[in-house]
VOTIFI-202834 format. One record per residue (C-alpha): residue number from 1; residue in one letter; x, z negated, y negated. Coordinates in Angstrom, 1 decimal. Each point is the difference from the previous one (the first is absolute). Last residue first. Example, Ala and Ser with C-alpha at 12.3 -4.5 7.8 and 13.67 -1.06 7.14 Angstrom:
<mikes>
<mike 2,'s',<13.7,-7.1,1.1>>
<mike 1,'a',<-1.4,-0.7,3.4>>
</mikes>
This chain:
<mikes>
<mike 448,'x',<-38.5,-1.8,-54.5>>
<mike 447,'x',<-0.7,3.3,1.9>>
<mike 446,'x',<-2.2,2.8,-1.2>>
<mike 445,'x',<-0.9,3.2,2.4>>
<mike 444,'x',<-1.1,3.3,-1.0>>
<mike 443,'x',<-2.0,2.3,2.2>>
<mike 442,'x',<-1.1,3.7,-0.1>>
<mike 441,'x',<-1.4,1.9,2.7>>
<mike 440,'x',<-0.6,3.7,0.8>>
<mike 439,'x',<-2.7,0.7,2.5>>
<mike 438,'x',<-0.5,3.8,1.3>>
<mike 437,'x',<-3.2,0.4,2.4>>
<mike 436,'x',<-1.2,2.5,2.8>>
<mike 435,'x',<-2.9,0.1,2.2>>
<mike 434,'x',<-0.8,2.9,2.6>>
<mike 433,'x',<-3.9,0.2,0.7>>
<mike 432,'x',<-1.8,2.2,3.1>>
<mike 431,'x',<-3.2,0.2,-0.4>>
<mike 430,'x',<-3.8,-0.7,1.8>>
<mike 429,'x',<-3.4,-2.0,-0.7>>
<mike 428,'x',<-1.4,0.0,3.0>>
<mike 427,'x',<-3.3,1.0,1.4>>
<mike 426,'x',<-2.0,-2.6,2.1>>
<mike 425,'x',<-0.7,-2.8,-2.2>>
<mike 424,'x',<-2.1,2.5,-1.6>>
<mike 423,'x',<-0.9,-1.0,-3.9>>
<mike 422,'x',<3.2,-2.6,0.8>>
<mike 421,'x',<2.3,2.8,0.6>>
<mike 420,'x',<2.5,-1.4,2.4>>
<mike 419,'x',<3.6,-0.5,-0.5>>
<mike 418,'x',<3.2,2.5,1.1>>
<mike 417,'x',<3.2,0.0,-1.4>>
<mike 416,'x',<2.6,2.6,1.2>>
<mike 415,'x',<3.4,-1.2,-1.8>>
<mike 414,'x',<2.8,1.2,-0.9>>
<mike 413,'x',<3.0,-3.1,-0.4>>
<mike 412,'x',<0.6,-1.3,-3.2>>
<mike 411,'x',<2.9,0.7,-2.7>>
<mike 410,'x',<1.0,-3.0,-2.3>>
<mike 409,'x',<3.4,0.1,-2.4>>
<mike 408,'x',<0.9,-3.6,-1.1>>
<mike 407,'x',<2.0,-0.8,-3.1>>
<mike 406,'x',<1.8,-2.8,-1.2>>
<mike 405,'x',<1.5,-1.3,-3.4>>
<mike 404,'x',<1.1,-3.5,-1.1>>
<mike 403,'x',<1.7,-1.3,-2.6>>
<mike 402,'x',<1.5,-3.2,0.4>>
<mike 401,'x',<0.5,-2.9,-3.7>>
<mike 400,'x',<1.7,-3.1,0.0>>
<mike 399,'x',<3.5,1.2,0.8>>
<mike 398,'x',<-0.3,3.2,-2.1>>
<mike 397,'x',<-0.3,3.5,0.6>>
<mike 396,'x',<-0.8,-0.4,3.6>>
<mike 395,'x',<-1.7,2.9,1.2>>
<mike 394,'x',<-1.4,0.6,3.3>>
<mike 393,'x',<-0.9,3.1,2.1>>
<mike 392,'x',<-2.5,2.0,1.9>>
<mike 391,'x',<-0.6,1.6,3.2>>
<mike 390,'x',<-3.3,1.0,2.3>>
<mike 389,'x',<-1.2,2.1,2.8>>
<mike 388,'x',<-3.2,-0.7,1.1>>
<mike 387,'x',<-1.7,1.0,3.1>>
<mike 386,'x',<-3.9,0.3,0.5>>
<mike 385,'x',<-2.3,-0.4,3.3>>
<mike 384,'x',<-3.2,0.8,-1.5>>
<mike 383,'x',<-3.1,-1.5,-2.1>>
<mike 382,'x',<-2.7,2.1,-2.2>>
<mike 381,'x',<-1.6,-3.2,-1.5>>
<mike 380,'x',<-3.1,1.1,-1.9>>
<mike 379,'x',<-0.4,3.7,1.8>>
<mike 378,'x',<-0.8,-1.8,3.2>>
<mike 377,'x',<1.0,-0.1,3.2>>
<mike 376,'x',<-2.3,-1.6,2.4>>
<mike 375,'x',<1.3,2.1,3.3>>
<mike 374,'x',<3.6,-0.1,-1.6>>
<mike 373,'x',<0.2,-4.2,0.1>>
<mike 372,'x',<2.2,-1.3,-2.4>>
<mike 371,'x',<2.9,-2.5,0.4>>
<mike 370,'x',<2.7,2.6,-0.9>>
<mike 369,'x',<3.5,-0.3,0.8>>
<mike 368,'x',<2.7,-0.7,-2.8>>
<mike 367,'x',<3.3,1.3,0.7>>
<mike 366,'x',<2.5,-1.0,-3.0>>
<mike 365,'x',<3.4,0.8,-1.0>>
<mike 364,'x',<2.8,-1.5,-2.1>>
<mike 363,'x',<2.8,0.0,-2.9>>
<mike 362,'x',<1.3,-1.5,-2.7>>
<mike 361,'x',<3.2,0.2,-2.7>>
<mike 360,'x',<1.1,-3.7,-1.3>>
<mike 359,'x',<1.8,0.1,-3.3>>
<mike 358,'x',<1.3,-2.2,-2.7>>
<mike 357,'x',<2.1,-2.5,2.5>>
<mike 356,'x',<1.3,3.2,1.4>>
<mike 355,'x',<-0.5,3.1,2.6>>
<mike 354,'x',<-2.6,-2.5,2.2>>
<mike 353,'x',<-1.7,2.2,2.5>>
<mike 352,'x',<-3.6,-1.2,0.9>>
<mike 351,'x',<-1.8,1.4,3.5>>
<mike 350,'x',<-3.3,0.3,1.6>>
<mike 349,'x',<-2.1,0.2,2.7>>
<mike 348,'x',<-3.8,-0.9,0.6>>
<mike 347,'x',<-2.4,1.3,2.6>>
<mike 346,'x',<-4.0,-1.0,-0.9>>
<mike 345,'x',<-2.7,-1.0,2.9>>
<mike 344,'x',<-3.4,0.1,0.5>>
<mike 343,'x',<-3.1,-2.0,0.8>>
<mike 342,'x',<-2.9,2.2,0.9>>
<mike 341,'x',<-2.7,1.0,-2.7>>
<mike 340,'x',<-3.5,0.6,1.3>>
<mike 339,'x',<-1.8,1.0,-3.0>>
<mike 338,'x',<-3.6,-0.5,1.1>>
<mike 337,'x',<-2.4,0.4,-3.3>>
<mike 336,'x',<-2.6,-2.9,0.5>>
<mike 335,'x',<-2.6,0.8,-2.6>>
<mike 334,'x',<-2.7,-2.2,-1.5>>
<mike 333,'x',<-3.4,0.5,-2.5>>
<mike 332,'x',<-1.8,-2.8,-0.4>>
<mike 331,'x',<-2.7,2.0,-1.7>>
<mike 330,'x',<2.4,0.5,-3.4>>
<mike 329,'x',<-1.9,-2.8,-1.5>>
<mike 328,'x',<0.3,-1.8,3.0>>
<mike 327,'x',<3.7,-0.2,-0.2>>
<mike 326,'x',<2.5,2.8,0.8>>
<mike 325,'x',<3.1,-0.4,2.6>>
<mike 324,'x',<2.9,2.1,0.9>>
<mike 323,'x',<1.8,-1.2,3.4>>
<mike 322,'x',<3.6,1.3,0.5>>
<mike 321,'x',<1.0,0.7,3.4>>
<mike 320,'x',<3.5,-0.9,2.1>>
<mike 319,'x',<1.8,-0.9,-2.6>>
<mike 318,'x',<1.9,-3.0,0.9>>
<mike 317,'x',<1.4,2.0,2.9>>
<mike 316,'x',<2.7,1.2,-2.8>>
<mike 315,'x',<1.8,-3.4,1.0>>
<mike 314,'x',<3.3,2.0,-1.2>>
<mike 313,'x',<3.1,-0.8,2.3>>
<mike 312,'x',<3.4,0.5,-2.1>>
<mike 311,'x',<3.1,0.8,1.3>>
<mike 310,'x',<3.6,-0.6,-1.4>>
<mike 309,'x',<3.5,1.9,-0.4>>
<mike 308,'x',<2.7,-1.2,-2.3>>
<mike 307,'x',<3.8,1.2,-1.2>>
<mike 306,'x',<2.1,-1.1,-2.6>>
<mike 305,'x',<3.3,1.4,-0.6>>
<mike 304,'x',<2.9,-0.8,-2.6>>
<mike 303,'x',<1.4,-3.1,1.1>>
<mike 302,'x',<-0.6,1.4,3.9>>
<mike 301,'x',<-3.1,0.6,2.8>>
<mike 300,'x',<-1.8,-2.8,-1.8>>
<mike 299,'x',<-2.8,-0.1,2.2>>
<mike 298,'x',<-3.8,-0.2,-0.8>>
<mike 297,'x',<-3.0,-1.1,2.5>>
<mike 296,'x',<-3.6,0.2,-0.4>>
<mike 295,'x',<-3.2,-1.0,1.3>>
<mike 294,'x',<-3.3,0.6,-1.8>>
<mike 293,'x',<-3.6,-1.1,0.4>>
<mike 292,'x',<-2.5,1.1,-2.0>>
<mike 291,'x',<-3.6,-1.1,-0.5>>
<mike 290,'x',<-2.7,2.6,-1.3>>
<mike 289,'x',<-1.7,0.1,-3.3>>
<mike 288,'x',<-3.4,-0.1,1.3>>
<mike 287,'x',<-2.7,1.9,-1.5>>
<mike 286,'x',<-3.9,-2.0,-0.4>>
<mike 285,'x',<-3.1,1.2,-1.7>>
<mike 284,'x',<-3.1,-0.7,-2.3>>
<mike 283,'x',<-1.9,2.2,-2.2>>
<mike 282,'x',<-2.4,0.0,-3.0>>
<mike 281,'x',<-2.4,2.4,-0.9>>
<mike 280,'x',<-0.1,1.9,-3.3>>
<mike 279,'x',<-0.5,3.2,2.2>>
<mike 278,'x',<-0.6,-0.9,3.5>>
<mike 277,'x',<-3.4,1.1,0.9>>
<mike 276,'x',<1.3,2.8,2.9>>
<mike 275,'x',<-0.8,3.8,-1.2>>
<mike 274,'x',<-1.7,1.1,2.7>>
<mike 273,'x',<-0.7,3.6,-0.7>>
<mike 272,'x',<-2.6,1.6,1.5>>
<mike 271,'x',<-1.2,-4.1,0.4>>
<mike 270,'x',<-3.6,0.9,-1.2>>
<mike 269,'x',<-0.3,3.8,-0.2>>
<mike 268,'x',<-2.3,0.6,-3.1>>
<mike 267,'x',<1.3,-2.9,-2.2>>
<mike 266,'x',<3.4,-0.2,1.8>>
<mike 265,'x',<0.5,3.7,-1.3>>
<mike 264,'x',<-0.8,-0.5,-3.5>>
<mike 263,'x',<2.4,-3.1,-0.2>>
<mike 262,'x',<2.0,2.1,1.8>>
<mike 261,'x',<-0.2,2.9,-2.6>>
<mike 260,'x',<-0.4,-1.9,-2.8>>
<mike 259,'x',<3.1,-2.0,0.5>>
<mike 258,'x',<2.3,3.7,0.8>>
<mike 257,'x',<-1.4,0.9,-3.5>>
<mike 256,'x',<1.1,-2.8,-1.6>>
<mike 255,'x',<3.5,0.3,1.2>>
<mike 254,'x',<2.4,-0.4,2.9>>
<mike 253,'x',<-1.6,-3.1,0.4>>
<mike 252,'x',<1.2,-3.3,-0.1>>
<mike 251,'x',<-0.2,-3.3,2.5>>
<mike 250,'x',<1.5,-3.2,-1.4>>
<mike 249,'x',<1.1,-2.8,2.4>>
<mike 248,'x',<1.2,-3.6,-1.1>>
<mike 247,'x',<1.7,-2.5,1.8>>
<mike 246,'x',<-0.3,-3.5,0.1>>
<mike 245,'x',<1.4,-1.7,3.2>>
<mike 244,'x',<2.6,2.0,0.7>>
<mike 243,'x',<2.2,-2.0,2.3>>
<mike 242,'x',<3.5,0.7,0.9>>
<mike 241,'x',<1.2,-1.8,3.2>>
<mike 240,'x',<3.8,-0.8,0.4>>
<mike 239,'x',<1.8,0.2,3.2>>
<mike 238,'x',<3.2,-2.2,-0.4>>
<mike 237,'x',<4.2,0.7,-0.8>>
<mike 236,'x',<2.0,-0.5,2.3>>
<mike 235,'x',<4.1,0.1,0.2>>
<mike 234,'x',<2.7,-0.3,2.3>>
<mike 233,'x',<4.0,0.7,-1.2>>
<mike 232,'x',<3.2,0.1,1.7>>
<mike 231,'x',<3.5,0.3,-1.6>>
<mike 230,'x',<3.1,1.3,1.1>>
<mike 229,'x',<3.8,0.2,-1.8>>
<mike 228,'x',<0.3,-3.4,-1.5>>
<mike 227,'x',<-1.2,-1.7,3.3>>
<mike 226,'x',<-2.9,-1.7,1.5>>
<mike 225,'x',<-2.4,0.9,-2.7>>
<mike 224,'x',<-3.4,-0.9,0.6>>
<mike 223,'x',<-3.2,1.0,-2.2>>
<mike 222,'x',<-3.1,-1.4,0.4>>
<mike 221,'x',<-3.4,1.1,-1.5>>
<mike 220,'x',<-3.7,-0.8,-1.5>>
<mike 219,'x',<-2.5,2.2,-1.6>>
<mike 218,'x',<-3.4,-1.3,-0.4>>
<mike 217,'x',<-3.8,0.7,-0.8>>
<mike 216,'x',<-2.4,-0.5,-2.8>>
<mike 215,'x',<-3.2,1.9,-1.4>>
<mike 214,'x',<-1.0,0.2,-3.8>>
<mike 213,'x',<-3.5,2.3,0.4>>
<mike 212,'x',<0.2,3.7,0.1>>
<mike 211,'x',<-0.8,2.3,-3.4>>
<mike 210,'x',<-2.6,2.7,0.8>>
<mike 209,'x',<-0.5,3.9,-0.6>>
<mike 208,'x',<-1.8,2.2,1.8>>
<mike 207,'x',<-1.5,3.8,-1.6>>
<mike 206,'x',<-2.7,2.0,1.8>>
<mike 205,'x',<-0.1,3.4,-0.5>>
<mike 204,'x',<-3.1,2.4,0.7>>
<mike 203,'x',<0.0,4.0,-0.5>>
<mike 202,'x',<3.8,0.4,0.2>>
<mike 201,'x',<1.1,2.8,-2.1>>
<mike 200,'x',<1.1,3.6,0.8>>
<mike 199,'x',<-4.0,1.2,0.7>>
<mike 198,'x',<-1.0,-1.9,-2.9>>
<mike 197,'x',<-1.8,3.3,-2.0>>
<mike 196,'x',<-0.6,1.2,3.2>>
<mike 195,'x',<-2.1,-2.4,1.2>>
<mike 194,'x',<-1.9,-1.1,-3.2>>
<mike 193,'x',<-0.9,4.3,0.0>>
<mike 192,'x',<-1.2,-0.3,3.8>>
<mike 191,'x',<-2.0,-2.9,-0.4>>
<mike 190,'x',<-3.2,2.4,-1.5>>
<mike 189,'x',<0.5,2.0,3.3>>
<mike 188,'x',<-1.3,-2.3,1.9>>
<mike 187,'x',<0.4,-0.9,3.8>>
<mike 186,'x',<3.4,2.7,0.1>>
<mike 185,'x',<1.4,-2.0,-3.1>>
<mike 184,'x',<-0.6,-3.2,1.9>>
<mike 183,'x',<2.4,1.4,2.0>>
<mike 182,'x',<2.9,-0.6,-2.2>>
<mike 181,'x',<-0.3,-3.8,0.1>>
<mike 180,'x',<3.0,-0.1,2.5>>
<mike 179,'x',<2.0,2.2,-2.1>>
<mike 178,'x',<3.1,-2.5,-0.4>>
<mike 177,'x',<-1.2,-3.2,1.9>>
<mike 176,'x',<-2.2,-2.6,-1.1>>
<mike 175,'x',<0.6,-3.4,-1.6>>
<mike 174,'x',<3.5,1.1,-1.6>>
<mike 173,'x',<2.6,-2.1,0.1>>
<mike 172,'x',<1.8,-3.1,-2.5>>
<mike 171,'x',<1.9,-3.1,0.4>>
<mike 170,'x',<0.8,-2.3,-2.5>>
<mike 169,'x',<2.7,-3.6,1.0>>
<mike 168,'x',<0.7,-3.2,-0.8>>
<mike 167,'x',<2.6,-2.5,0.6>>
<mike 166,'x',<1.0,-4.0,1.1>>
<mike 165,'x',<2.4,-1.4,1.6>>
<mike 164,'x',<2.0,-3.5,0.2>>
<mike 163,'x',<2.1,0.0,2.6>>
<mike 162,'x',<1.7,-3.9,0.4>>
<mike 161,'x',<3.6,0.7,0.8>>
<mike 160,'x',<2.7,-1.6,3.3>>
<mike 159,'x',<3.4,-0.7,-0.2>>
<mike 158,'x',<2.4,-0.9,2.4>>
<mike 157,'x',<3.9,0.0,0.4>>
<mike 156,'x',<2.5,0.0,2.9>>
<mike 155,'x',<4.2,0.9,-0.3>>
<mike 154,'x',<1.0,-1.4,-3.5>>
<mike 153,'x',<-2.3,-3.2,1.1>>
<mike 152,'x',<-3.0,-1.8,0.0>>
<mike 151,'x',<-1.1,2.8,-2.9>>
<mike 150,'x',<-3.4,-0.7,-1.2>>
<mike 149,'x',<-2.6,2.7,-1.9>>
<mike 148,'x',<-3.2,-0.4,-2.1>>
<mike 147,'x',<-2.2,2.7,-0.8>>
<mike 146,'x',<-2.9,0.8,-2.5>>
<mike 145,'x',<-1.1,3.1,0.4>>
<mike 144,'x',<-2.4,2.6,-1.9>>
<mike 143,'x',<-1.4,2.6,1.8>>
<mike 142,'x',<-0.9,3.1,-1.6>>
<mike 141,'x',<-2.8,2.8,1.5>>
<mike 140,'x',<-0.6,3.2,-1.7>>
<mike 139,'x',<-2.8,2.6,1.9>>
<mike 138,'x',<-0.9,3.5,-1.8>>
<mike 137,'x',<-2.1,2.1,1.9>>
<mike 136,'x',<-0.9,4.2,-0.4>>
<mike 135,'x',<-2.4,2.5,1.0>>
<mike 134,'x',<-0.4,-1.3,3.9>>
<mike 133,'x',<-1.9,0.7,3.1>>
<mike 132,'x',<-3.1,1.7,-1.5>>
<mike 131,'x',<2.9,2.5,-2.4>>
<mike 130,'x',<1.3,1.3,3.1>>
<mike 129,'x',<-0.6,3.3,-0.6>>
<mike 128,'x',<1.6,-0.4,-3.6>>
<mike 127,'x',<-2.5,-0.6,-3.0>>
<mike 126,'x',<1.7,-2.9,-1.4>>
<mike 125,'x',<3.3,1.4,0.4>>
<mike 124,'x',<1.8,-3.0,2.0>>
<mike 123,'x',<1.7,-2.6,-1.7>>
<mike 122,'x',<1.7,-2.6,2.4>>
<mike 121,'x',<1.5,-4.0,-1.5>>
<mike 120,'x',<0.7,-2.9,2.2>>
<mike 119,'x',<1.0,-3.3,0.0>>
<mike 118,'x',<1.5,-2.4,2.1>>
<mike 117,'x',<2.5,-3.2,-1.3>>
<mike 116,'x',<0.7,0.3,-3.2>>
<mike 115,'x',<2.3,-2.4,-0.8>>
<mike 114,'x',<0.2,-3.4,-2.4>>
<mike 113,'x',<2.4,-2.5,0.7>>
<mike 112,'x',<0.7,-3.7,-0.4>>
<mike 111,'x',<2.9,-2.4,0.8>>
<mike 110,'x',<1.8,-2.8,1.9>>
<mike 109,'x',<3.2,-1.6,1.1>>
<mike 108,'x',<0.8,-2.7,2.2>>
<mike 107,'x',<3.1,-0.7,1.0>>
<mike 106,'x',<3.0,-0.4,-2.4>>
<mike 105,'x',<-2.6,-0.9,-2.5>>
<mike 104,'x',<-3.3,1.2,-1.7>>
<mike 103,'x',<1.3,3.1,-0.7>>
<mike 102,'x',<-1.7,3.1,-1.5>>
<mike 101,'x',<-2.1,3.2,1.5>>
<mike 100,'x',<-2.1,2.6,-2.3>>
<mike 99,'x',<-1.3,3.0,1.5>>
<mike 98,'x',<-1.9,3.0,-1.5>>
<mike 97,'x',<-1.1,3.0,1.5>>
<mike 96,'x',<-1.8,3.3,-1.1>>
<mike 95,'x',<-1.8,2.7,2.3>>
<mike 94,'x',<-0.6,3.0,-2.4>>
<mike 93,'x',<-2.0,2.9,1.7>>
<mike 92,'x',<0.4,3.5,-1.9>>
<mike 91,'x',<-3.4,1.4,0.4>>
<mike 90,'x',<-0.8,2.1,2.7>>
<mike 89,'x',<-1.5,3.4,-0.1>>
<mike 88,'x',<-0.7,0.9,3.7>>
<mike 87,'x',<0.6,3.1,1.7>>
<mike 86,'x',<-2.6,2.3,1.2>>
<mike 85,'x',<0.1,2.9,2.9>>
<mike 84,'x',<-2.3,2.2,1.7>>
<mike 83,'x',<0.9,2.6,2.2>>
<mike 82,'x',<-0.3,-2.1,3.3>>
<mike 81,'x',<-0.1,-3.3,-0.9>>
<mike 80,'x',<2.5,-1.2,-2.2>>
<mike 79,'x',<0.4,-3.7,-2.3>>
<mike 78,'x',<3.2,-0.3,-2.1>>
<mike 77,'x',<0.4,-4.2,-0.9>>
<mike 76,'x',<2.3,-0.4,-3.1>>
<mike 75,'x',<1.7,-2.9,-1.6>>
<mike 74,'x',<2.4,-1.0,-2.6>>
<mike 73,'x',<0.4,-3.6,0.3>>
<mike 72,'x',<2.0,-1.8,-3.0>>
<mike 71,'x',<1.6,-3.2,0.8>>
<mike 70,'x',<0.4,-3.0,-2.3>>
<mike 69,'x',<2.2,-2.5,-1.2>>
<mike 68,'x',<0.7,-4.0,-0.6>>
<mike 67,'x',<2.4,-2.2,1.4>>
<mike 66,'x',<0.8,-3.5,-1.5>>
<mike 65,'x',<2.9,-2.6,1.5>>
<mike 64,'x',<0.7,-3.4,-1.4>>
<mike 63,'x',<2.6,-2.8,0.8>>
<mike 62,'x',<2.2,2.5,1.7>>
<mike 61,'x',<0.3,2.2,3.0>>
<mike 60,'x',<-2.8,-0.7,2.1>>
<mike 59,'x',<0.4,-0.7,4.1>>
<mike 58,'x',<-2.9,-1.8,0.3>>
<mike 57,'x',<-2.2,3.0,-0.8>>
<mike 56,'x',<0.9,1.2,2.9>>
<mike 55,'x',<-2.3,-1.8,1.8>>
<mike 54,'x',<-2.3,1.5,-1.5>>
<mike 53,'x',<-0.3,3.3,2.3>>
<mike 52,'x',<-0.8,3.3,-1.9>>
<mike 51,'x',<-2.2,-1.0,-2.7>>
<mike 50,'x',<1.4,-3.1,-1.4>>
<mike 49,'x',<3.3,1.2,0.9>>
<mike 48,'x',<0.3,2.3,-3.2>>
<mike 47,'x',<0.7,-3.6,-1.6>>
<mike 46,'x',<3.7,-0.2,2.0>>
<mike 45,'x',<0.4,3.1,2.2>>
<mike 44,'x',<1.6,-1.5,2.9>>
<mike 43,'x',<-1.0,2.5,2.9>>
<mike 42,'x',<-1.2,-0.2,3.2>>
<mike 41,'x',<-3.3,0.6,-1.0>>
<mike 40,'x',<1.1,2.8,-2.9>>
<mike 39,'x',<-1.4,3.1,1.5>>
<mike 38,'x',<-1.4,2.2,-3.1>>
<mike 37,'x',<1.6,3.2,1.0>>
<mike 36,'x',<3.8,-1.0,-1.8>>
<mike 35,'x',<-1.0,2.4,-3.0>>
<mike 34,'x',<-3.5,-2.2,0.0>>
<mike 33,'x',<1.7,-2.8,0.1>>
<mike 32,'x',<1.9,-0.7,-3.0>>
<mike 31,'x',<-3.5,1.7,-1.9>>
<mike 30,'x',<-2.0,-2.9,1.8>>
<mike 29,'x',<-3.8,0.1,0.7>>
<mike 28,'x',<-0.2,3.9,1.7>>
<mike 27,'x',<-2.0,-0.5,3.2>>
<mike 26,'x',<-3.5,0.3,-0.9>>
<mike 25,'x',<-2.3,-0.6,2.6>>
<mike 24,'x',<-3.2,2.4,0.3>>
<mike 23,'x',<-0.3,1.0,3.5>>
<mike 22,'x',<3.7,0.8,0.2>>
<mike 21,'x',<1.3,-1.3,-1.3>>
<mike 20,'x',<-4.1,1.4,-3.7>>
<mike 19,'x',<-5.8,-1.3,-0.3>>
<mike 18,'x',<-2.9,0.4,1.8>>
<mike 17,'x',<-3.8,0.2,-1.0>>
<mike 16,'x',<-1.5,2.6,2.5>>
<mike 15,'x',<-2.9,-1.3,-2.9>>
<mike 14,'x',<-1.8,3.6,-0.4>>
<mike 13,'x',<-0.8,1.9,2.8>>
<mike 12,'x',<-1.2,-3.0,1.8>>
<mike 11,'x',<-2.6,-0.9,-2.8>>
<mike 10,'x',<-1.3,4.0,0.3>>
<mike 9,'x',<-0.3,-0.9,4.1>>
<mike 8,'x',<-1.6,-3.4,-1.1>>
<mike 7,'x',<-2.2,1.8,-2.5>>
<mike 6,'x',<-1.4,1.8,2.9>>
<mike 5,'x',<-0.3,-2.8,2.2>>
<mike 4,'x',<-2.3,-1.7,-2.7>>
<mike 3,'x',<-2.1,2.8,-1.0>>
<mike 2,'x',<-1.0,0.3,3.4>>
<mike 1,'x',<0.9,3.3,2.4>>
</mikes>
């Protein structure tokens, strides 16, 4: 086998780049409505509409209205096969939003947000058995909208958003398996000492990080409310396409020793092992943030209770591979990594219980399906079918001021992932994963 191919396979081991719903959406951008399950299309939420459907926005209380929070995601991703078992050591995620939405007349009204649309965040132990697929990845992603809104009517609004995103994101795996290098010990004994002193490290790691270019899409919505009781809600928001244009790879060793070694190794046995030329080298690729469209509806069963159901249709088929690419200083080097993604779908219901003009009590649920394939499932973005349970309340201590608190309990489905080795496209990287996650969320809002 060439050089080349082999540092392909070794290239393919490393950038499985992916990033969190399921995929790697983030679904927690209003404290208010995470304790209601985060539905809010058919909804009038006032500034908090920006996100959800921005129509609503038309239907502000006051001259000004701001909203500002943030969610904490407390992860974990439990990996088994067989006897062997590894759980990761994820750091508290911390999604924050901000919206600010003022009148412009009895009609139009307009405003700017800030969310965090995807992101994602897995540690693995570094020297787990999977440690080739994925050691640990970071992704943060904000958008930043302007929006504008119109209300013809009290029964039929309109409002559509400008996204404005940008992110970055560090990825990092190990070049080479755990104990892959060990028979090099068997060809000469001299290796067998560097072996075993690294023999719970990762001999090569390679280390990604990149910042995406500024890239636009849109969010529009109507809103129609025929009655007091029942409103209807439509909204979409766009595809957008992230592109790394500049990113950076660093490849480390597990120490000094481990470098002499290979570098020994290569010198006798050219391409033993193919180390690919991408330290210090610069990267390009693209991840789509993927379009949404939602349809809700909300009911005001009495004075007291508010009830709402909605769907949303994810355009996960965006991601259907992710294409790594080196320069010629890095031999032109190129992977197509098939993801295959399918579009997918999210189940929203939820409830708000007025006991007094100071306090509203929340509740909902939330079936989220996953888009991801299981015969190229990988470590990076363990998807499943998961179910969300969630409640919070709100806090008026003054007229001007709402406190908001929600919380979300995650569980995922088992699941048996399968994706192919890519030293031997024929064996299969195997495991069953079970996901769980606890997100509290805190929210004031102003209005003036």
């Amino acid at each position: 086998m060439k050089l080349k191919k082999l540092s392909l396979l070794l290239l393919a081991n490393l950038v499985g780049l992916s990033l969190m719903a399921e995929g790697y959406q983030i679904n927690s951008q209003s404290a208010r409505q995470v304790g209601m399950g985060h539905l809010g299309t058919a909804l009038k939420l006032g500034s908090e509409s920006m996100l959800f459907n921005p129509a609503g926005l038309s239907f502000m209380k006051g001259q000004y209205e701001v909203s500002l929070g943030a969610s904490a995601i407390f992860s974990k991703v439990k990996y088994m096969n067989d006897s062997y078992s590894v759980e990761t050591d994820n750091p508290m995620g911390t999604p924050l939003f901000g919206y600010a939405g003022f009148r412009i007349s009895d009609k139009f009204f307009a405003g700017i947000s800030i969310t965090n649309p995807v992101g994602n965040s897995l540690v693995w132990p570094e020297n787990w058995v999977g440690a080739h697929h994925i050691q640990n990845i970071s992704l943060k992603a904000f958008s930043i909208q302007p929006t504008i809104s119109y209300k013809l009517n009290d029964k039929l609004s309109f409002g559509a958003g400008l996204m404005v995103d940008f992110g970055s994101f560090t990825i990092e795996k190990a070049l080479t398996r755990m104990g892959a290098l060990n028979p090099l010990g068997l060809l000469n004994p001299a290796f067998k000492p560097v072996l075993d002193m690294y023999a719970n490290e990762p001999s090569v790691t390679a280390k990604l990080e990149g910042e995406s270019k500024i890239a636009m899409g849109f969010n529009a919505g109507i809103l129609y409310t025929p009655n007091d009781k029942l409103s209807i809600g439509v909204s979409y928001r766009s595809k957008v396409m992230m592109e790394v244009t500049d990113g950076m790879t660093a490849v480390s060793y597990a120490g000094p020793e481990m470098l002499s070694m290979i570098t020994t190794v290569n010198t006798m046995m050219p391409g033993a092992v193919p180390i690919p030329p991408i330290d210090g080298k610069k990267f390009t690729a693209a991840l789509p943030i993927p379009s949404n469209l939602n349809v809700g509806v909300a009911y005001q069963t009495s004075e007291k209770l508010l009830l709402s159901a909605e769907v949303q249709y994810v355009g996960w088929k965006a991601y259907d591979k992710l294409t790594i690419g080196y320069g010629s200083d890095a031999g032109n080097l190129q992977l197509v990594s098939n993801k295959n993604f399918k579009n997918s779908m999210i189940y929203r219901v939820g409830g708000e219980y007025t006991f007094s003009e100071k306090l509203n009590w929340r509740f909902g649920a939330i079936y989220d399906m996953t888009p991801v394939d299981k015969m190229l499932y990988s470590p990076e973005t363990p998807g499943a079918n998961k179910l969300s349970i969630t409640t919070g309340i709100s806090y008026k201590p003054i007229d001007m001021l709402t406190i908001d608190l929600g919380f979300q309990a995650l569980v995922g489905e088992k699941v048996r992932g399968y994706v192919p080795e890519t030293w031997n496209p024929t064996v299969n990287f195997v495991g069953d994963y079970k996901a769980t996650a606890l997100i509290p969320a805190l929210g004031f809002k102003f209005n003036f």
